[in-house]
C-alpha positions as CSV (number, residue, x, y, z in Angstrom):
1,X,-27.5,-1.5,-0.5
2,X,-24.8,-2.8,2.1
3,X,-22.1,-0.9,-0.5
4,X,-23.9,2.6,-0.5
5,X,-24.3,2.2,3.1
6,X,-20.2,2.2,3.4
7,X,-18.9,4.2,0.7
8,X,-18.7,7.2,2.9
9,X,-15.1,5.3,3.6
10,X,-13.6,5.7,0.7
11,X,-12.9,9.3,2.5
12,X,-10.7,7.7,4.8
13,X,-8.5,6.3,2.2
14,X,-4.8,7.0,2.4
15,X,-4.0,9.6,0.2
16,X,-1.2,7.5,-0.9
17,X,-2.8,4.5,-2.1
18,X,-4.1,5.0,-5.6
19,X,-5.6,1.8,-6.1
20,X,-9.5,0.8,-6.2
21,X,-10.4,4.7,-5.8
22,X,-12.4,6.7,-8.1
23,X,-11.8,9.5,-9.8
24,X,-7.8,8.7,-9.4
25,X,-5.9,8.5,-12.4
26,X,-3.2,6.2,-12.6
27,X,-1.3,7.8,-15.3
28,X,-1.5,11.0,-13.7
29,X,-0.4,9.3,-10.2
30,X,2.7,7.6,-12.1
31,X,3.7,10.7,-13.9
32,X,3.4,12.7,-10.3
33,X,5.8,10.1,-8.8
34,X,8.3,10.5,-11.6
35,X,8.2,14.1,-11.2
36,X,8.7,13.8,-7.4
37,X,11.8,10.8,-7.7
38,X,13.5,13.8,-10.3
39,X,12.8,16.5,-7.0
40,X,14.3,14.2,-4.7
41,X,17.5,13.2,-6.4
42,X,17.8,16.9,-7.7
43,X,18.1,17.6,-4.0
44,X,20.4,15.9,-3.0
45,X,21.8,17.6,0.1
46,X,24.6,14.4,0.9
47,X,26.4,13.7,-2.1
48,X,27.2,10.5,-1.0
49,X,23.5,9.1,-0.7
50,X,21.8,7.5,-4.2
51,X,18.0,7.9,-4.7
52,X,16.6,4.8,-5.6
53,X,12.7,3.7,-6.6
54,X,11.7,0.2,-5.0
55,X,9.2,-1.3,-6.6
56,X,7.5,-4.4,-4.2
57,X,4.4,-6.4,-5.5
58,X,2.5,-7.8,-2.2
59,X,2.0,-12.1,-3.2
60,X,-1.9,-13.0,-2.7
61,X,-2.6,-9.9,-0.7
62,X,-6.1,-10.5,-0.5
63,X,-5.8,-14.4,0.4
64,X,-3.4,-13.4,3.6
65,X,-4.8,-10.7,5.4
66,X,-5.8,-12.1,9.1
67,X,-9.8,-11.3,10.2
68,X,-8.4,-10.1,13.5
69,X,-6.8,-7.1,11.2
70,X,-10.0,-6.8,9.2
71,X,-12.0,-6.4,11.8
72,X,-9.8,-4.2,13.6
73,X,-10.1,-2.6,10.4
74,X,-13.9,-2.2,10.3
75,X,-14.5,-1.4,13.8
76,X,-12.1,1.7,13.2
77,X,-13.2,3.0,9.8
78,X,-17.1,2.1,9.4
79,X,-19.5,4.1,11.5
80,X,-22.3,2.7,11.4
81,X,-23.0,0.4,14.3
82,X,-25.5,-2.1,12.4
83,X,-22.9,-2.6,9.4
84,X,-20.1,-2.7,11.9
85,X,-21.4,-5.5,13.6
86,X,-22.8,-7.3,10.5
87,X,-19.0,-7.5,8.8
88,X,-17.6,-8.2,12.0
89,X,-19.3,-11.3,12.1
90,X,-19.1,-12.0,8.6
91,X,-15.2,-11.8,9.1
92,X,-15.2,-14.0,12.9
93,X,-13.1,-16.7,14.0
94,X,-9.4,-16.8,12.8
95,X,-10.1,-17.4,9.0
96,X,-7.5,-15.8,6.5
97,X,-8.7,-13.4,3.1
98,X,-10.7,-11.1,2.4
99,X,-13.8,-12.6,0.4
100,X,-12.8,-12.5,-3.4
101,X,-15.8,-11.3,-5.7
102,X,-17.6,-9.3,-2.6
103,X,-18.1,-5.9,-4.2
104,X,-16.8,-4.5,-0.6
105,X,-13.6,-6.6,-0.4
106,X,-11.8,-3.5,-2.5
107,X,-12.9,-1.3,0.1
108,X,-12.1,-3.1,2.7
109,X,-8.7,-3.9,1.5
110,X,-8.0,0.0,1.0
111,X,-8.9,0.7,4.6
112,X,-6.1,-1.3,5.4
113,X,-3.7,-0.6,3.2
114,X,-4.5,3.0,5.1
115,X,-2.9,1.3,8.3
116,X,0.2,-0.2,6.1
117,X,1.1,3.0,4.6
118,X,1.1,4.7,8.4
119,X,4.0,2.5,8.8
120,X,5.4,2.4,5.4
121,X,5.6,6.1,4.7
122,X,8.2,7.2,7.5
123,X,11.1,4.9,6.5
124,X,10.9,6.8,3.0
125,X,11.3,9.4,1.6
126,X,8.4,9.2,-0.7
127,X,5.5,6.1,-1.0
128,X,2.4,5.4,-3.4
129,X,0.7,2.5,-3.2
130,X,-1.5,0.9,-6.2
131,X,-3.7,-1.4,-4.9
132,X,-1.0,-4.2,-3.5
133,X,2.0,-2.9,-5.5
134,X,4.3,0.0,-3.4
135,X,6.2,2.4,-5.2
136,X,8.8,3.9,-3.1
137,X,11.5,6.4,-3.4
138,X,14.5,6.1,-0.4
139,X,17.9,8.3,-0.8
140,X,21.0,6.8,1.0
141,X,23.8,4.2,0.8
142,X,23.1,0.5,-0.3
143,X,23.8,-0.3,3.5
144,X,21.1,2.4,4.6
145,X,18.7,1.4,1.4
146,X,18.7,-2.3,2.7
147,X,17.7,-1.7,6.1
148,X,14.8,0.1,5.0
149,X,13.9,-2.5,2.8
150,X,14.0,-5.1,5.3
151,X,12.0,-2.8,7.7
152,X,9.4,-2.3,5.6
153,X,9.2,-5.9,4.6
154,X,8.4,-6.8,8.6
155,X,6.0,-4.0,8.6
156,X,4.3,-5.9,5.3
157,X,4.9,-9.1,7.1
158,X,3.3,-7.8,10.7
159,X,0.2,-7.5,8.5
160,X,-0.1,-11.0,7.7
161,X,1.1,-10.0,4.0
162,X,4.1,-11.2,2.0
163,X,6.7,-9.1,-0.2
164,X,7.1,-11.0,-3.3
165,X,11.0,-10.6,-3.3
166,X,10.9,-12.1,-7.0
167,X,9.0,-9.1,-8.0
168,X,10.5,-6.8,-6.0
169,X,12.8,-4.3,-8.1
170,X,15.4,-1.6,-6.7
171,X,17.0,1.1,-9.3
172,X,18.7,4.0,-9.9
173,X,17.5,4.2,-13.3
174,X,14.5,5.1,-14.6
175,X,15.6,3.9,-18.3
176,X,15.5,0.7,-17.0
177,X,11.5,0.8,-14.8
178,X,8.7,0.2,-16.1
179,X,6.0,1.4,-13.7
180,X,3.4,1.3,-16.3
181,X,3.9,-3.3,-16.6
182,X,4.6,-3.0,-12.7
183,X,1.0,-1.8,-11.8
């Protein structure tokens, strides 16, 4: 009941973030960000710059999100006043994690991820998101490609989340990717 009451949310959803959402193929996402990386490094205005796809896996995303950003989260994105209130409280003190096994945690974890890519997206020039695993594609030198890298990662961080740098791949070549184990 508490679930049909919210899934007029899934509407807020990022665009971007292809994970948990219905009627979005993943396939069809992956192929559409191939097709954009071969756009992008077609067009290539500075010869100079590489395009490169980073691939960053977010460690025990749903284990580390803070309730303050949760319910910051809820209060912005569910309308209803009754449920607000309800998962506010559900989600009170200073605990860590959303609730593993509540059919709502996906949702809730998507809202989020809305916020994440807000910040993500402009230090790119192109971002998908699959549940906790980004997919981005940034053109310039290695110099220009790391200080993105490490500003994204302290946008991940500000969200109480952790880049898995072990999992964490940067490439030129698509040969060597595989989105497909990745996701």
């Amino acid at each position: 009941m508490l679930y049909k009451l919210i899934e007029p949310c899934w509407e807020f959803i990022h665009k971007a973030q292809f994970g948990f959402r219905k009627k979005f193929d993943t396939r069809v996402a992956v192929l559409n960000f191939l097709n954009i990386y071969n756009q992008i490094k077609t067009n290539n205005e500075n010869k100079n710059d590489k395009t490169y796809i980073i691939m960053i896996d977010i460690a025990k995303c749903f284990d580390s999100i803070s309730f303050k950003i949760i319910r910051k989260t809820i209060k912005k994105f569910i309308l209803n006043k009754i449920i607000q209130k309800f998962l506010v409280k559900y989600y009170q003190g200073e605990g860590l994690g959303i609730f593993q096994g509540d059919p709502l945690s996906p949702i809730i974890f998507a809202l989020i991820s809305h916020f994440l890519l807000l910040k993500i997206i402009p230090l790119t020039n192109h971002c998908q998101m699959f549940a906790d695993d980004l997919i981005l594609i940034i053109k310039g030198n290695m110099n220009q490609i790391n200080e993105k890298l490490n500003a994204i990662y302290q946008v991940i961080v500000q969200f109480g989340l952790k880049p898995n740098e072990d999992k964490t791949e940067i490439t030129q070549d698509l040969s060597k990717l595989n989105i497909w184990e990745f996701i």
